[in-house]
N, C-alpha and C positions, 0 to 999 in steps of 0.2 A: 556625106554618107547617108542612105536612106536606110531606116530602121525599119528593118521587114517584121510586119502584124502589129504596126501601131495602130492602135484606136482610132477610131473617129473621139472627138470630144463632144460630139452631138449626140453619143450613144445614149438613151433612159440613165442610165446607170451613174455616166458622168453628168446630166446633168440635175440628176435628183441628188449627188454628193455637192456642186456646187452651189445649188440651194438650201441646204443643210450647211455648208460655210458659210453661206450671206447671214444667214439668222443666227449662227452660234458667234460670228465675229462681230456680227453690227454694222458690217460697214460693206464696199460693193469687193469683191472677189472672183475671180476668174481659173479656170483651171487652164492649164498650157502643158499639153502633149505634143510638146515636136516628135516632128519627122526626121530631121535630118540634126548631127550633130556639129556642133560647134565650136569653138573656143568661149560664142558670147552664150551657151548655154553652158558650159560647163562650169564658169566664171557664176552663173546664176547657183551649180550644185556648191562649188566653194561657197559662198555665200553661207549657205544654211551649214553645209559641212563643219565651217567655223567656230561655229555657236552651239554646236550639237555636237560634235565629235574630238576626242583629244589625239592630238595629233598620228600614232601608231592606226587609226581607225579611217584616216583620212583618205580618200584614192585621186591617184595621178589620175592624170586624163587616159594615158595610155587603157589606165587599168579600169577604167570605163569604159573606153571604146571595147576592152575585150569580151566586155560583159553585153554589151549590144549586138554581138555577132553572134548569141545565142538566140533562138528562137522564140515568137514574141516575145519580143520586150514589152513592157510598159512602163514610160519615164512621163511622170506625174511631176506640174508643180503646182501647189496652190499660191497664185500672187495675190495682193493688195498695193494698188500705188508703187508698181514696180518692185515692190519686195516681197524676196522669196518664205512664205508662209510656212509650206511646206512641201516635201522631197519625198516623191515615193520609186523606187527602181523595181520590178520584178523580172522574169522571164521565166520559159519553160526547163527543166531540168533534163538532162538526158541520161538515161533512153526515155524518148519521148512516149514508148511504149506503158509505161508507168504511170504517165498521165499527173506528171507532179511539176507543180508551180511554184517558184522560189522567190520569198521576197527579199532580196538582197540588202536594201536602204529604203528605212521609215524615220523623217526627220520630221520634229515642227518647231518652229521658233517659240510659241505659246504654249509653256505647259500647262496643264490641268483644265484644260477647257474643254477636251472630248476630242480634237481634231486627226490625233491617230488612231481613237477606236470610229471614228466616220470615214477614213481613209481607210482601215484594215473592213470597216463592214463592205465596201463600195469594192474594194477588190476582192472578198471571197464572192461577192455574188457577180461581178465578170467572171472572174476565177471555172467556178462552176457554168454560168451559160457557156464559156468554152467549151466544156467536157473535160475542164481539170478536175481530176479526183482527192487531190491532198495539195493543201499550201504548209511550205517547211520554209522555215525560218533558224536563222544561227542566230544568237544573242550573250547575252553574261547576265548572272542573276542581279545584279546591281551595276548601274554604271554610274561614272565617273562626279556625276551629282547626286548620288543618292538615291538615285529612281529603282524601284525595284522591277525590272525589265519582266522579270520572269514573273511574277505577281500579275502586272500588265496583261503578258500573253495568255496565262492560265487563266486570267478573267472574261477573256477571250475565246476562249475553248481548247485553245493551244496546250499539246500535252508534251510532256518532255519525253523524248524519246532516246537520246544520247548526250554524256558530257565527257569530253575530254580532259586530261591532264592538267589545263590552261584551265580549265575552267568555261572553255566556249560549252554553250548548250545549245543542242538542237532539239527544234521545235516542230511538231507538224500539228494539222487540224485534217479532219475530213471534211469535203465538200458535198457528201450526199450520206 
């Protein structure tokens, strides 16, 4: 399957976040934006999925490929030595007329190192050279290890805009 409006990974943007991974990790790091999906790419999302998500949060493959047949996607990984560092998914929301960019999945095996606030800086500024106007995000104020999600986002610029019954919150920021 070809993922319509993948990146180049030669873009400025990815490769000034790849250089900001070499120096915050120490060691050599690559980013891998496929084109086309796969079982052995998906097998790389399980991967991180495992370690970062409890199981009710986890997605089949189905339910990936569904999420690719929205418009740009961008499916981010950051490897070292064949293992998956981190896991970024977004795509366009529709009506595309809204100009609003979703990030679906933000994983990093490392925490507290910076590697999701250089992963969310790197995608608001594609974000916007798009001429996306708002990145929204669904999260929980704490997950499943203590992390305060919602602290995270808000440090971020991320303002809460909705929470439902369950407790998911939605997130959005401005891009301009």
């Amino acid at each position: 399957m070809r993922i319509r409006g993948q990146s180049s990974g030669d873009e400025p943007v990815w490769r000034k976040l790849q250089a900001s991974f070499s120096e915050t990790l120490g060691m050599d790091v690559r980013l891998f934006l496929p084109t086309d999906w796969s079982s052995d790419i998906y097998t790389l999302f399980q991967q991180l999925e495992q370690v970062s998500f409890r199981p009710s949060l986890r997605y089949t493959n189905a339910e990936i490929e569904e999420r690719l047949k929205h418009r740009d996607v961008l499916l981010m990984y950051l490897m070292s030595d064949n293992i998956v560092e981190g896991v970024m998914l977004c795509y366009a929301v529709r009506p595309i007329a809204n100009r609003v960019y979703y990030l679906d999945t933000l994983a990093v095996r490392r925490k507290g190192l910076g590697l999701g606030k250089l992963m969310i800086g790197a995608l608001l500024e594609w974000a916007s050279q798009k001429d996306y106007l708002t990145l929204r995000l669904d999260t929980e104020e704490i997950n499943e290890t203590g992390h305060s999600l919602l602290s995270f986002y808000t440090s971020l610029g991320f303002v809460k805009t909705d929470e439902d019954d369950s407790g998911d919150i939605t997130m959005e920021k401005p891009l301009r």
